[in-house]
N, C-alpha and C positions, 0 to 999 in steps of 0.2 A: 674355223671354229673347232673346238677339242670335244673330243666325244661324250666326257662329261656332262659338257654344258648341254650340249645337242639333248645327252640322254633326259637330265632334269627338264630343261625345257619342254620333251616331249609328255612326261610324267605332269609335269604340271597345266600344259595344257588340255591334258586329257581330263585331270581333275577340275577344270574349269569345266568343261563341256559337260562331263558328268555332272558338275553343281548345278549348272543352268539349267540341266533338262529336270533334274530334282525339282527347285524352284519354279519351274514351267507348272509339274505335275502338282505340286503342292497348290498353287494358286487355283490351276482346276479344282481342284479338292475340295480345297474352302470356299469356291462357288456353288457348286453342287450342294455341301452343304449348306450356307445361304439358303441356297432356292428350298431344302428341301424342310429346313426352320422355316422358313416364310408360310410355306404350304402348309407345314404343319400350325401353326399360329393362323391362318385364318381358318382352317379348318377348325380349330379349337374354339374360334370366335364366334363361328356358327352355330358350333353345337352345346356352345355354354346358353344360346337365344332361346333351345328346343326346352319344354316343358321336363322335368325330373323323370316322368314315367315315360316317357317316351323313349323307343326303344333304335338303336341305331344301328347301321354295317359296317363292319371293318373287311377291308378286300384280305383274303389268305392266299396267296395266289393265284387260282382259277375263280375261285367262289368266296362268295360271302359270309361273315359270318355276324349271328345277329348276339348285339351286346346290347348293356345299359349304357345312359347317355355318360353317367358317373366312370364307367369303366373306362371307355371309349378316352373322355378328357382326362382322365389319368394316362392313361397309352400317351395319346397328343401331349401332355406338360412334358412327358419321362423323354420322347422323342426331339422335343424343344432341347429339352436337357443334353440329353446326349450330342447334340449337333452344334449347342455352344460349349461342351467338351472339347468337344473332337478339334473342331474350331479355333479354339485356343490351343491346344495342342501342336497344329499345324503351324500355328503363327509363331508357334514360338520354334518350331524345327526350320521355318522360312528364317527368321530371326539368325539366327548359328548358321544355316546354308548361304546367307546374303554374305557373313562375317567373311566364312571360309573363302565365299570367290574373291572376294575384294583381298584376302590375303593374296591369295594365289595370283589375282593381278599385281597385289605390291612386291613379290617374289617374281615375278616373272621382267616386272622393269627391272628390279636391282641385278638382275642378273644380266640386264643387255645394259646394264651404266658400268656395272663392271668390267664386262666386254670390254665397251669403249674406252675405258680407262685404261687394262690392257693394251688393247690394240693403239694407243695413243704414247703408251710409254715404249713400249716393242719400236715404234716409230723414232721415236727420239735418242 
């Protein structure tokens, strides 16, 4: 095999492993997110049931901090929001990331069919 091919092959398999581990991290991503819309959405469901006056806590790191119930589900929509953002976001870089390996798989057979096509003519 000629060093060329050796070199591309190398290249491109590295670009697969790299895609895949992208694509790995991406789907974590979009689950966390999931989990952390869900959590947010029944949190909001809860506290759209508390009466208007009633006054509620948002965690700030170590301690609490006390808000209105109005504030609080504004926080929780804005957080809903941003997590179906980000979410769509990801899907659509998963999108492109899926493309690219599946390229790099169709470059990588055309390169071992060309091989054998070579090493097939080289023979005769």
């Amino acid at each position: 095999m000629d060093m060329e091919l050796k070199k591309a092959l190398f290249f491109l398999l590295i670009h697969m492993v790299e895609t895949s581990q992208k694509l790995k991290l991406a789907d974590i991503q979009i689950e966390t997110y999931k989990r952390s819309m869900t959590h947010a959405q029944l949190t909001e469901k809860e506290v759209s049931q508390l009466p208007l006056e009633v006054n509620t806590y948002e965690s700030l790191g170590r301690m609490f901090v006390m808000k209105e119930s109005t504030e609080t589900r504004k926080n929780l929509e804005n957080k809903i929001k941003v997590c179906e953002d980000k979410i769509k976001t990801l899907e659509g870089s998963k999108t492109y990331l899926e493309r690219s390996l599946k390229e790099s798989e169709n470059n990588i057979r055309e390169m071992v069919q060309q091989r054998k096509f070579a090493t097939v003519d080289e023979n005769h």
